[in-house]
Backbone of each chain as ProteinMPNN parsed JSONL, in Angstrom:
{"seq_chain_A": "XXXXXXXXXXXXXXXXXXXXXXXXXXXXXXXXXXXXXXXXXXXXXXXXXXXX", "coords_chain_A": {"N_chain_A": [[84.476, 103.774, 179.972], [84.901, 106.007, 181.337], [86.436, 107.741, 179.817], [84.846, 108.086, 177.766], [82.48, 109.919, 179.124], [83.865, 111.635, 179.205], [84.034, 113.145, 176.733], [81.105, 113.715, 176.048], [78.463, 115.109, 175.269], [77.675, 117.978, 176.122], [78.824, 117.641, 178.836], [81.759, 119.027, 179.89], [82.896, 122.024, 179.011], [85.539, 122.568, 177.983], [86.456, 119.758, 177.161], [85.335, 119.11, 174.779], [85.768, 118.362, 171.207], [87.995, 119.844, 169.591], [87.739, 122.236, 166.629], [88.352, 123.125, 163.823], [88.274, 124.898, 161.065], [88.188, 124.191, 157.943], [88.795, 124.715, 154.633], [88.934, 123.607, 152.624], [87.149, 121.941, 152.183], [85.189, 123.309, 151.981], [84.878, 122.815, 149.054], [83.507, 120.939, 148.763], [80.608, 121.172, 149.766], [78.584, 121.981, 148.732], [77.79, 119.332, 147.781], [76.025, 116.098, 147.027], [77.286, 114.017, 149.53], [76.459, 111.775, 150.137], [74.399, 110.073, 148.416], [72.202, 107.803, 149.043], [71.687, 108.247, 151.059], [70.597, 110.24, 151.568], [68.448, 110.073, 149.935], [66.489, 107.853, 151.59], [66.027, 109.385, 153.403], [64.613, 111.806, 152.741], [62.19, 109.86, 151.904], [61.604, 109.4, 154.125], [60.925, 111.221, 155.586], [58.489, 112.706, 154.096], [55.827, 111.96, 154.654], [55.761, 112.789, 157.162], [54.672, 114.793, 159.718], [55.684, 117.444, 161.096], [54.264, 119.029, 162.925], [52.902, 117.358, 164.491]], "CA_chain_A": [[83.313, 104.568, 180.371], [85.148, 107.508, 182.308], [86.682, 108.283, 179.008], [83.304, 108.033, 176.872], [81.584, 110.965, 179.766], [84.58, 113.383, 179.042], [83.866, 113.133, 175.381], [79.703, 113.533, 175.898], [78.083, 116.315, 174.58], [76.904, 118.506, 177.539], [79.75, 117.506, 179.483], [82.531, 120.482, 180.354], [83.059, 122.65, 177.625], [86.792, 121.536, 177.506], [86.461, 117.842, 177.066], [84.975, 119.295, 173.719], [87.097, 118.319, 170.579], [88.683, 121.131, 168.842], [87.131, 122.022, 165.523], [89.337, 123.931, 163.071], [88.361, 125.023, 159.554], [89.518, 123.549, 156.579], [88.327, 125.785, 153.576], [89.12, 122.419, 151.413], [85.994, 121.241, 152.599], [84.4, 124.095, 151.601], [84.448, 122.539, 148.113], [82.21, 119.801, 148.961], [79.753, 121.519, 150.976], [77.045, 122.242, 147.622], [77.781, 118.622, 146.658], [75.067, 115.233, 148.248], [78.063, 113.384, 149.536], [75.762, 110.424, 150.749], [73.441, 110.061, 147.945], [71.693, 106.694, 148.976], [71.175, 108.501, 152.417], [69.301, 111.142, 151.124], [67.37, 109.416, 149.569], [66.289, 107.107, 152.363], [65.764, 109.99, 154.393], [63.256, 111.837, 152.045], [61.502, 108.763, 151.765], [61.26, 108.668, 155.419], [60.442, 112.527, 156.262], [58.002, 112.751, 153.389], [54.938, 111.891, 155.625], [56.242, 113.588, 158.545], [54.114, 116.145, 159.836], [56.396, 118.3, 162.741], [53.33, 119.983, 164.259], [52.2, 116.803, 165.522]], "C_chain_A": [[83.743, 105.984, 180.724], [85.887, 108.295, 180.534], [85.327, 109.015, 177.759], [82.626, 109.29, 177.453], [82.781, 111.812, 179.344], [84.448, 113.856, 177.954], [82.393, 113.398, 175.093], [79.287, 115.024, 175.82], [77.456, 117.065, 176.02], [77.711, 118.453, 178.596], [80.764, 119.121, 179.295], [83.275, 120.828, 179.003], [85.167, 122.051, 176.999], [87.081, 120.453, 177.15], [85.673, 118.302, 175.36], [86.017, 119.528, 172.954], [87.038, 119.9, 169.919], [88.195, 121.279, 166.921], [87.913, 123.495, 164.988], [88.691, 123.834, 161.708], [88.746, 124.895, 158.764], [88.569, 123.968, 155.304], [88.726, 124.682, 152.525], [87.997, 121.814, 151.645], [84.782, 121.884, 152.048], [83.693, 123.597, 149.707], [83.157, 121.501, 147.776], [81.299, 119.947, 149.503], [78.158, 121.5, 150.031], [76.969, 120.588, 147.172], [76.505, 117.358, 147.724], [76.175, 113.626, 148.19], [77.347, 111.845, 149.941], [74.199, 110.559, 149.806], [71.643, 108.885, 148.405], [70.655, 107.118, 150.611], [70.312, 109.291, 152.695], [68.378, 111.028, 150.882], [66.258, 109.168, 150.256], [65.321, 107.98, 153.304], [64.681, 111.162, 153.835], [62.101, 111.257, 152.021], [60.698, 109.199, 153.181], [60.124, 110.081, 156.031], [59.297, 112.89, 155.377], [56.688, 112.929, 153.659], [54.661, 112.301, 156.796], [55.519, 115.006, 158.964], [54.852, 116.731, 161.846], [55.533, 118.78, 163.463], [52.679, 119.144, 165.136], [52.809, 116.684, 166.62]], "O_chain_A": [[83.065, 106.976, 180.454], [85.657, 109.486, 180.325], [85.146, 110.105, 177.217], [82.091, 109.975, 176.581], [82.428, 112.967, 179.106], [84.688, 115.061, 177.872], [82.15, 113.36, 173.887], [79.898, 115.943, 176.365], [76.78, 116.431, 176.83], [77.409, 119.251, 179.484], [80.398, 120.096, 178.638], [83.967, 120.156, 178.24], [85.669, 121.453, 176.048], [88.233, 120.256, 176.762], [85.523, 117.241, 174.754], [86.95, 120.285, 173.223], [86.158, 120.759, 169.872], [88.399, 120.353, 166.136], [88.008, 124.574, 165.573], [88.564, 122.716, 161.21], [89.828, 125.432, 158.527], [87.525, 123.33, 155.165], [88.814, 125.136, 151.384], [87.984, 120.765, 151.0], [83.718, 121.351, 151.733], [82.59, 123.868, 149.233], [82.284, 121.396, 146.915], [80.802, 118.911, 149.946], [77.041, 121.163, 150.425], [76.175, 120.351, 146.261], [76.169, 117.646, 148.873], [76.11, 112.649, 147.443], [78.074, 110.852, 149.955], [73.147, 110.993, 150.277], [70.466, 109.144, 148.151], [69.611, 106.667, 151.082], [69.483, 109.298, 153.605], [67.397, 111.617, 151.337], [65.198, 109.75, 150.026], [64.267, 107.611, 153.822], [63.805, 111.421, 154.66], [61.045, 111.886, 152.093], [59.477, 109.305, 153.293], [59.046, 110.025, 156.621], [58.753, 113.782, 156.027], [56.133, 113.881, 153.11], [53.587, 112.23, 157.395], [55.849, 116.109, 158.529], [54.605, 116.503, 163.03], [55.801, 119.032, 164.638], [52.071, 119.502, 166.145], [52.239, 116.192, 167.593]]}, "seq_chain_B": "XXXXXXXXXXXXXXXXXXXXXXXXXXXXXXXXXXXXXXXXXXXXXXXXXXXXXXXXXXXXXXXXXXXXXXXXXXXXXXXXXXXXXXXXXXXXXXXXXXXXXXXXXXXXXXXXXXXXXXXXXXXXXXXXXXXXXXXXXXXXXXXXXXXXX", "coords_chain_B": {"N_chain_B": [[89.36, 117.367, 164.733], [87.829, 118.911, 161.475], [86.141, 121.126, 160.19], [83.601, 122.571, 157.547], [83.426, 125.944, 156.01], [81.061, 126.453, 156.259], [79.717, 124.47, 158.654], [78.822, 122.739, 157.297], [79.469, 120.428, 156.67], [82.067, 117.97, 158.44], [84.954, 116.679, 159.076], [86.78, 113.99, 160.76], [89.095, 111.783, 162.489], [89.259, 108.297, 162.644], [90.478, 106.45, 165.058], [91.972, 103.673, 165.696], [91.893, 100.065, 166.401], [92.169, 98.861, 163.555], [93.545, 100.745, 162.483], [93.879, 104.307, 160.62], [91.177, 105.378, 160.314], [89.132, 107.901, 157.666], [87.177, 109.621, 157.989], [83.836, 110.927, 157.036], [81.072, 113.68, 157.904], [78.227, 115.003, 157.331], [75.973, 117.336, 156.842], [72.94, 117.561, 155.194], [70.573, 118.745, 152.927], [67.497, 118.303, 152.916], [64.246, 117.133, 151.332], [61.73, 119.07, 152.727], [62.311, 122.074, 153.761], [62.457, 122.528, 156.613], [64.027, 120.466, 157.547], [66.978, 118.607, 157.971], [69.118, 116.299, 157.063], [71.313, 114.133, 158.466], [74.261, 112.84, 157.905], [76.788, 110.402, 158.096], [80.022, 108.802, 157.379], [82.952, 106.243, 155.816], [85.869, 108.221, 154.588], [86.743, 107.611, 151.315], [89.125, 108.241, 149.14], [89.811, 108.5, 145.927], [91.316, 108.364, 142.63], [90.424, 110.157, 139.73], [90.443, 109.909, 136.659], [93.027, 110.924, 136.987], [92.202, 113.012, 138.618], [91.631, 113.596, 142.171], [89.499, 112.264, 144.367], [86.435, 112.487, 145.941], [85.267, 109.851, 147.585], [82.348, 107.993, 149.495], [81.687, 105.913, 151.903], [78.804, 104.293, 152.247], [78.057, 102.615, 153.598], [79.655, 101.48, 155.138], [81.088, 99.354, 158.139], [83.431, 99.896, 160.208], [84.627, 98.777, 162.498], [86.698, 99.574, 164.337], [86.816, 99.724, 166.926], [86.403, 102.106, 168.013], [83.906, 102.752, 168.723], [82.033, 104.237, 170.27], [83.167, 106.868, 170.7], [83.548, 107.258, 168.066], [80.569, 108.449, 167.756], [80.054, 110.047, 170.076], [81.68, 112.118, 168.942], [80.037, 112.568, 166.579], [77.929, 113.469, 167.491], [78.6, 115.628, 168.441], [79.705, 117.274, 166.505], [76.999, 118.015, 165.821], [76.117, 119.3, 167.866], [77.534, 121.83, 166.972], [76.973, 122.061, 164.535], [74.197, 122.81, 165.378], [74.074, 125.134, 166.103], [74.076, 127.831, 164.838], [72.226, 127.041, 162.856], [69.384, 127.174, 164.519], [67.166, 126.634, 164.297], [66.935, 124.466, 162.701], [65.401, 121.103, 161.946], [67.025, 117.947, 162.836], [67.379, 115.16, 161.401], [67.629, 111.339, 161.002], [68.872, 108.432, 160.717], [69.849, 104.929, 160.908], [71.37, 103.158, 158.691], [71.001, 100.37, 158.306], [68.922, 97.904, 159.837], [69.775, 97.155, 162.801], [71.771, 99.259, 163.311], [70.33, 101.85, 163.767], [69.34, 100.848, 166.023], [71.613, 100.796, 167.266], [72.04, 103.655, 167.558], [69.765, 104.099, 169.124], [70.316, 103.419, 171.527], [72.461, 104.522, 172.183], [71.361, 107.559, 172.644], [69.588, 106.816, 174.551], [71.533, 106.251, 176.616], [72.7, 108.763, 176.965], [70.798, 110.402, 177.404], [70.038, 112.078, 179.351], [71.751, 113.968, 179.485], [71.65, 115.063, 177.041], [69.318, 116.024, 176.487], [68.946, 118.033, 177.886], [69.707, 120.18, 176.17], [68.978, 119.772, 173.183], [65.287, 118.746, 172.063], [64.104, 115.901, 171.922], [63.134, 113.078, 169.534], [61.702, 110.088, 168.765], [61.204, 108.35, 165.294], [58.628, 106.309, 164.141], [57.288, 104.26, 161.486], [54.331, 103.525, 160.591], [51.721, 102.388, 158.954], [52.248, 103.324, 156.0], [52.896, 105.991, 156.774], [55.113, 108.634, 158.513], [55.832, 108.958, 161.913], [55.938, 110.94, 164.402], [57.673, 110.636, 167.719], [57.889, 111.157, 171.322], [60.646, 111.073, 172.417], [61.801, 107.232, 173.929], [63.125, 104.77, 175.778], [62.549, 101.975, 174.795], [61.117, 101.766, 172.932], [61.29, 100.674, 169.562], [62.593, 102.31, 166.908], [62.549, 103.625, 163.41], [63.719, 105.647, 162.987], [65.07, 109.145, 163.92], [64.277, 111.98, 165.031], [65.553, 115.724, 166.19], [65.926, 118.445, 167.341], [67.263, 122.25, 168.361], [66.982, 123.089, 172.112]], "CA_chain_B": [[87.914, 117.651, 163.938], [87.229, 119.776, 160.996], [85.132, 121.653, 159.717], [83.825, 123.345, 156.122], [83.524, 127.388, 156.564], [79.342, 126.977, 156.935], [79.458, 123.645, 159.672], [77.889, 121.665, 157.026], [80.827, 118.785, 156.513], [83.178, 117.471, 158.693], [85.992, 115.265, 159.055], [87.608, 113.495, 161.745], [89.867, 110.354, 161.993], [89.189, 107.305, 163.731], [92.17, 105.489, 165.298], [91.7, 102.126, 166.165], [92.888, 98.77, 166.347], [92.782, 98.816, 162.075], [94.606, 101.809, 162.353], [93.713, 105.177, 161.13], [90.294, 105.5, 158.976], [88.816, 109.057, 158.124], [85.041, 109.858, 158.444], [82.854, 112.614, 156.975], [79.879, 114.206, 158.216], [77.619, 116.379, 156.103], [74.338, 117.931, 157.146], [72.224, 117.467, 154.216], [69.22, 119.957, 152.793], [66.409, 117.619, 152.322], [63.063, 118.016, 150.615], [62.038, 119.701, 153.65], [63.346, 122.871, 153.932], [62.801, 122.45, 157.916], [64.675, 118.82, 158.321], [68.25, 118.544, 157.504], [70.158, 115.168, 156.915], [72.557, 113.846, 159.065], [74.801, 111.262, 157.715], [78.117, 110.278, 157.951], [80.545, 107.22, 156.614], [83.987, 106.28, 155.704], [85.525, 108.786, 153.551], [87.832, 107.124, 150.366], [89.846, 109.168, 147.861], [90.314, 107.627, 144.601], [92.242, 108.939, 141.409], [89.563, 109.931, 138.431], [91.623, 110.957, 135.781], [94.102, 112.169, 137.391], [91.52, 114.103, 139.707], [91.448, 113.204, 143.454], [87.559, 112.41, 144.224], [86.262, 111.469, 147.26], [83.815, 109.28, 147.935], [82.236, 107.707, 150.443], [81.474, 104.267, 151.705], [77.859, 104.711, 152.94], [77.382, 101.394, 154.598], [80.62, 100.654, 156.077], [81.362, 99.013, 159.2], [84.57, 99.892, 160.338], [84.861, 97.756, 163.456], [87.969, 100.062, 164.517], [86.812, 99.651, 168.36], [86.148, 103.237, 168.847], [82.456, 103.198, 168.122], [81.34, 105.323, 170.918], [83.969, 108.069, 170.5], [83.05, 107.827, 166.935], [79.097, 108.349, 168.233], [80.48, 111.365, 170.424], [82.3, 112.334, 167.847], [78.944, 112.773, 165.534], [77.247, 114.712, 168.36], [79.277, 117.375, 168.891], [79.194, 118.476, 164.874], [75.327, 118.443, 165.593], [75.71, 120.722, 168.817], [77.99, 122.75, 166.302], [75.476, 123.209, 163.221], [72.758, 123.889, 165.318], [74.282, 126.64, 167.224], [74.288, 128.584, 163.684], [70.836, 126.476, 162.451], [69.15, 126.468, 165.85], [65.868, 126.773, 163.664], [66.345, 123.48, 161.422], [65.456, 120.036, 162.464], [68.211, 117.376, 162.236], [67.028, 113.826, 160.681], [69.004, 110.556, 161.001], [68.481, 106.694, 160.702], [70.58, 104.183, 160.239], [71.381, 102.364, 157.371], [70.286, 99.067, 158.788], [68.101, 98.387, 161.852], [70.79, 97.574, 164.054], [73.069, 100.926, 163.424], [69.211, 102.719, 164.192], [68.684, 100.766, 167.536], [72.978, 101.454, 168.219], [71.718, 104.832, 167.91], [68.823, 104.275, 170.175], [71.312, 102.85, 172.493], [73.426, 105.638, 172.426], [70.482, 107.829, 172.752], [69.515, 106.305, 176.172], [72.486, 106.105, 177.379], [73.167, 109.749, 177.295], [69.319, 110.971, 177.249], [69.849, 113.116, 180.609], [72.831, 115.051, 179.214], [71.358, 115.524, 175.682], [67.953, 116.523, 176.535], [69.151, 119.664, 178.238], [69.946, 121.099, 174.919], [67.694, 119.245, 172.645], [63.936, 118.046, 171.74], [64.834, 114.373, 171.071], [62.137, 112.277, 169.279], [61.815, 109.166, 167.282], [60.055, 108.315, 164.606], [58.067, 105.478, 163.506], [56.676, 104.223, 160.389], [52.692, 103.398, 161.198], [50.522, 102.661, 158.085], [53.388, 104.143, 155.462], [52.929, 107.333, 157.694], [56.062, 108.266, 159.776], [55.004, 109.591, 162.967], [56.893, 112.285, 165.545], [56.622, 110.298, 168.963], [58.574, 111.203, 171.841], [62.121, 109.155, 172.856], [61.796, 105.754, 174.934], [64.65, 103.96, 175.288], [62.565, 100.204, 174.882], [60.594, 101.352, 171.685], [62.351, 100.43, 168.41], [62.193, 103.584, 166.493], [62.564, 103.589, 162.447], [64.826, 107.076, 162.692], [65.161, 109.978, 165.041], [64.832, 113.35, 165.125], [65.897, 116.481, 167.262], [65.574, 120.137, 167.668], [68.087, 122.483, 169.448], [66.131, 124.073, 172.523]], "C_chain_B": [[87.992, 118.738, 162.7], [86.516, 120.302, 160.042], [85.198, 122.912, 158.09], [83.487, 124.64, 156.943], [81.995, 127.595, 157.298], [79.132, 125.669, 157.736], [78.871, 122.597, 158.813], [78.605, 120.205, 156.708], [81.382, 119.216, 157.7], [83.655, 116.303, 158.591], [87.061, 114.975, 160.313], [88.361, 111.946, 161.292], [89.377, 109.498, 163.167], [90.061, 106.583, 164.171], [91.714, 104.384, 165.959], [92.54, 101.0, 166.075], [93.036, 98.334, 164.396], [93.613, 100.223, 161.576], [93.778, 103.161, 161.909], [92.339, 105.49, 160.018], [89.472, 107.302, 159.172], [87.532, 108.728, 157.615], [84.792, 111.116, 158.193], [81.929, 112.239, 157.556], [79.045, 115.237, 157.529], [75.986, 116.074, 156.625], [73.769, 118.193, 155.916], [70.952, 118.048, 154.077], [68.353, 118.616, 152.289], [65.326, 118.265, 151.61], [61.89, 119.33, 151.261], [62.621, 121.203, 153.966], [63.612, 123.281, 155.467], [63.812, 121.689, 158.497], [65.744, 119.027, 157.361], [68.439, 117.295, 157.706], [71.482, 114.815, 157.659], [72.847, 112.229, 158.643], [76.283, 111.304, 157.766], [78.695, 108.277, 157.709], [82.229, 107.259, 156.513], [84.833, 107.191, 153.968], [87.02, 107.899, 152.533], [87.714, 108.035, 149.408], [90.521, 108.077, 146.751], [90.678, 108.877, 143.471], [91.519, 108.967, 139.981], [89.934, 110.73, 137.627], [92.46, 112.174, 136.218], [94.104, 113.014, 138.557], [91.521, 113.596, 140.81], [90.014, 113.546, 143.735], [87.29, 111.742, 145.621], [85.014, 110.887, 147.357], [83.548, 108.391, 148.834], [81.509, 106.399, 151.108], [80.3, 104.456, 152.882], [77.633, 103.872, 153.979], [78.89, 100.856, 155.401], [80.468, 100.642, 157.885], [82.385, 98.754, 159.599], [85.133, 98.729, 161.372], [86.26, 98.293, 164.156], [87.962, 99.641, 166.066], [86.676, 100.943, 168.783], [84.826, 103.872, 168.975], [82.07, 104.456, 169.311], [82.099, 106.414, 171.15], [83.5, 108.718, 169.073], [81.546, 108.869, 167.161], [78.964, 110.198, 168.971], [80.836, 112.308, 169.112], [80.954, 113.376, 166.795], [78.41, 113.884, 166.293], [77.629, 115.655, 168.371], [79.084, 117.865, 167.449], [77.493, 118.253, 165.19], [75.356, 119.571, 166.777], [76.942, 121.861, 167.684], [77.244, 123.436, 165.231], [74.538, 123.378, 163.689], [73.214, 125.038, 166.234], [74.217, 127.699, 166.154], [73.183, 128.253, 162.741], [69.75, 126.167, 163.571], [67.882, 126.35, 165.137], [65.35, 125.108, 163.207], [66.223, 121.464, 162.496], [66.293, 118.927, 162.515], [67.276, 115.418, 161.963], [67.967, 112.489, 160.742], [68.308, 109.195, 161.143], [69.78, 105.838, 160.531], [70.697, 103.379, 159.144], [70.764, 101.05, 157.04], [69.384, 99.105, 159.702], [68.96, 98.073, 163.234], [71.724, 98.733, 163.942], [71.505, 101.83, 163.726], [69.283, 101.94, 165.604], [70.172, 101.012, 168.348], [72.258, 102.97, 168.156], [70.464, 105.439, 168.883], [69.567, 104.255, 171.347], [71.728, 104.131, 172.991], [72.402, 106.624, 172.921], [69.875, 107.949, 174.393], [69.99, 106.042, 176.828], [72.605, 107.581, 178.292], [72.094, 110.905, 177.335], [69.457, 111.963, 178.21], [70.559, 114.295, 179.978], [72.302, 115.63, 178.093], [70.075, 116.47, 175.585], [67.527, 117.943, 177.287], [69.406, 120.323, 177.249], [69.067, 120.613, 173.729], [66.557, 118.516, 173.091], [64.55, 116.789, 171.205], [63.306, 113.467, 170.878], [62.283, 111.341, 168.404], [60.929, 108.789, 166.489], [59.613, 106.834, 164.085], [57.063, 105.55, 162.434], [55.21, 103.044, 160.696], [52.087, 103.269, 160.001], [50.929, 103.585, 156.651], [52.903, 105.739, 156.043], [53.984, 107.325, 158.865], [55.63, 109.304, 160.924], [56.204, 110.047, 164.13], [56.594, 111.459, 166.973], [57.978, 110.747, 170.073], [59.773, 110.041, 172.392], [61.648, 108.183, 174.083], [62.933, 104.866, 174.332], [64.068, 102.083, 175.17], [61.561, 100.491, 173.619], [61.576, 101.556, 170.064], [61.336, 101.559, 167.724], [63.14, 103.197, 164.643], [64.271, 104.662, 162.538], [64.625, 107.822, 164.159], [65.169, 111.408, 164.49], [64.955, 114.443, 166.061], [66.247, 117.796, 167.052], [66.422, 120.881, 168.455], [67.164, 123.153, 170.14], [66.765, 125.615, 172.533]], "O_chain_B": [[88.363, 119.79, 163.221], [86.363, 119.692, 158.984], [86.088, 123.65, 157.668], [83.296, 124.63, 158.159], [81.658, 128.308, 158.243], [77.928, 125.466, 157.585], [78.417, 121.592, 159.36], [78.065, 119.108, 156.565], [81.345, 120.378, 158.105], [83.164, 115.24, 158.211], [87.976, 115.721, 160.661], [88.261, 111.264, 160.272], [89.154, 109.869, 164.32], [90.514, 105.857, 163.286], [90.943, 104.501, 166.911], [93.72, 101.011, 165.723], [93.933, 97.583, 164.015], [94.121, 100.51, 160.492], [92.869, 103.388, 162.708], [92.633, 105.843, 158.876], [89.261, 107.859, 160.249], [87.062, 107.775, 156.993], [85.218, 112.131, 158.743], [81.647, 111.076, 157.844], [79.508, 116.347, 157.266], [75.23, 115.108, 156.728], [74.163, 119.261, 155.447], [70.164, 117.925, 155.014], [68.675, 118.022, 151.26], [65.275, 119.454, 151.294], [61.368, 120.222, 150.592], [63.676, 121.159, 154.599], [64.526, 124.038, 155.795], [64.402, 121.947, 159.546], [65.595, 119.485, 156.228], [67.863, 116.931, 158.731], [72.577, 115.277, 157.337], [72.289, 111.143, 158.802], [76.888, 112.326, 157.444], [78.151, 107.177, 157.804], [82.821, 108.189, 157.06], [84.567, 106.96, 152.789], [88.106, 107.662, 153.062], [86.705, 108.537, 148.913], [91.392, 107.21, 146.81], [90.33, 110.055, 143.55], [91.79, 108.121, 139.129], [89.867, 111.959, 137.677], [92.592, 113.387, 136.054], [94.997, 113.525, 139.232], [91.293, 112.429, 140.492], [89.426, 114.603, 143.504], [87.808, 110.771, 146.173], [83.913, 111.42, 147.218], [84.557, 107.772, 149.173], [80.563, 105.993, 150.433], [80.555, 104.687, 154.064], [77.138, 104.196, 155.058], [78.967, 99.881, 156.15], [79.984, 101.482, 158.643], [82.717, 97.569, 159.571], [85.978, 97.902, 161.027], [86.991, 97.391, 164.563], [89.026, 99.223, 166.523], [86.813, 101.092, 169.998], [84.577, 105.051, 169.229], [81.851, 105.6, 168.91], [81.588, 107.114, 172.024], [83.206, 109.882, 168.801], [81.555, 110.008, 166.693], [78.243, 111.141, 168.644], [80.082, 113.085, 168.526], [81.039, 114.555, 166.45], [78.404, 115.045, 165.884], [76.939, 116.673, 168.305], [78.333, 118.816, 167.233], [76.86, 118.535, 164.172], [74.706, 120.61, 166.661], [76.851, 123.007, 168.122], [76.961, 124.611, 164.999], [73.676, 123.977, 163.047], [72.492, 125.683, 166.994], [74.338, 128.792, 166.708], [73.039, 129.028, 161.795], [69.237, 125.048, 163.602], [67.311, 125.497, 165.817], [64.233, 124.592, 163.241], [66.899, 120.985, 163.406], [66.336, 118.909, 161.285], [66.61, 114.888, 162.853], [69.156, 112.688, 160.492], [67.217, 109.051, 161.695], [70.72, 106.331, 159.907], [69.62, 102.911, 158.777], [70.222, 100.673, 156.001], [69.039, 100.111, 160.322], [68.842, 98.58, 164.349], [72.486, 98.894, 164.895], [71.908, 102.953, 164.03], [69.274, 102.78, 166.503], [70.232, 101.305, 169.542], [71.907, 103.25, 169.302], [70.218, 106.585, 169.258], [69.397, 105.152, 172.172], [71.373, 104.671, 174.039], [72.56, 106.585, 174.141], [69.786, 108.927, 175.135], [69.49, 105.547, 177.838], [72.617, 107.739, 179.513], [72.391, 112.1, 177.308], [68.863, 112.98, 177.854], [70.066, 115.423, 179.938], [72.452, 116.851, 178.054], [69.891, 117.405, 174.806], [66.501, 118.623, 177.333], [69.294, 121.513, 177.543], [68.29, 121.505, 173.39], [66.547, 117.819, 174.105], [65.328, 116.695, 170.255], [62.529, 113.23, 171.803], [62.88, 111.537, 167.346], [59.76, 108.845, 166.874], [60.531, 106.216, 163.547], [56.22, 106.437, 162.303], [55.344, 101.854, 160.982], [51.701, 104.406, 159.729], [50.135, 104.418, 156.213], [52.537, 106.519, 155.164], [53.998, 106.55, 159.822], [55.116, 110.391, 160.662], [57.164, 109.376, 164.509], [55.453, 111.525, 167.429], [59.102, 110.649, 169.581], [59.789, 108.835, 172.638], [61.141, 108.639, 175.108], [63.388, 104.482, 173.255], [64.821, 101.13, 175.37], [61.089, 99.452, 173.158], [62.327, 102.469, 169.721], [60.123, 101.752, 167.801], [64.213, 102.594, 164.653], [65.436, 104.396, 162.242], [64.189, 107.323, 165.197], [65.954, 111.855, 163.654], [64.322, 114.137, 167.072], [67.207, 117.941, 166.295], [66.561, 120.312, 169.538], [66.387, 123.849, 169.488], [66.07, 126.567, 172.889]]}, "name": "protein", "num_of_chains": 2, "seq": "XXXXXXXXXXXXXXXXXXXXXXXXXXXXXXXXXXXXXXXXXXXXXXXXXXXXXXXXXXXXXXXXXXXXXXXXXXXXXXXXXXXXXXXXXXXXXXXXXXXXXXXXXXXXXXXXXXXXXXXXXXXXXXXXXXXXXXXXXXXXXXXXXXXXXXXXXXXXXXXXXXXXXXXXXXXXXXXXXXXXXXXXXXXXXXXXXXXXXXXXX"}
């Protein structure tokens, strides 16, 4: 548990992991690495009206 | 952790009791041009002619034992792309209905801390109409979505 709150979003900016750029990543960024999820999630938002 | 140059992938590792598995994340442009895609999975590199390809195992269930680091883990690349998308909505379900109600879980666990920086809502499917309702941690919710304030 005490490990799980130092790791929680909102918690002290240090306990936040370290995020480094990797410009190899960059290649995959135009591509839909989770096709099935996309999908799913179209499906789902499709009907979705945000102003309600 | 890291990250492509525009926040929209990452990759971290999971270390666990099967040892060391890696995990993307990719914020996905839906049909939508408000709601973005959040998904992530286990990522595998295979050899296609020659080429190194990665692809990604949508439904796995790693079982490493670090699920709620993983869970953390996910959050923080969402407080990262919306600090640079604070505009776009972020979208997410699980694959099954128990990896959607672990994410309710999670959700209501950490609802106090989260809800200072985001709109958190879930959505249900009503009459094939999915509907915007605010979070409760005892109604089973289809998906989720969330807004940075």
């Amino acid at each position: 548990m005490n490990s799980l709150k130092k790791n929680l979003p909102g918690a002290k900016e240090k306990n936040a992991p370290k995020i480094r750029i990797d410009k190899k990543l960059d290649a995959y960024s135009g591509k839909n690495l989770f096709p099935e999820k996309l999908e799913n999630a179209n499906k789902m938002i499709a009907t979705l009206n945000l102003n309600k | 952790m890291v990250s492509s140059q525009d926040s929209t992938i990452f990759e971290f590792v999971s270390t666990g009791t099967k040892g060391n598995i890696d995990k993307l994340i990719q914020f996905q442009e839906t049909d939508n041009p408000l709601i973005i895609n959040l998904a992530f999975g286990d990522k595998k590199t295979s050899d296609k002619r020659g080429q190194p390809n990665i692809e990604i195992d949508d439904f796995a269930v790693s079982k490493n034992g670090d699920r709620d680091l993983i869970l953390s883990t996910v959050a923080w690349s969402v407080y990262e792309y919306t600090q640079s998308h604070t505009e776009k909505w972020i979208f997410f379900a699980g694959t099954t209905p128990v990896k959607t109600r672990l994410y309710r879980m999670a959700i209501s666990k950490y609802y106090q801390e989260l809800s200072k920086d985001f709109h958190i809502f879930g959505l249900v499917i009503v009459d094939g109409e999915t509907i915007k309702t605010p979070f409760d941690s005892s109604t089973q919710f289809d998906g989720f979505i969330v807004k940075r304030k």
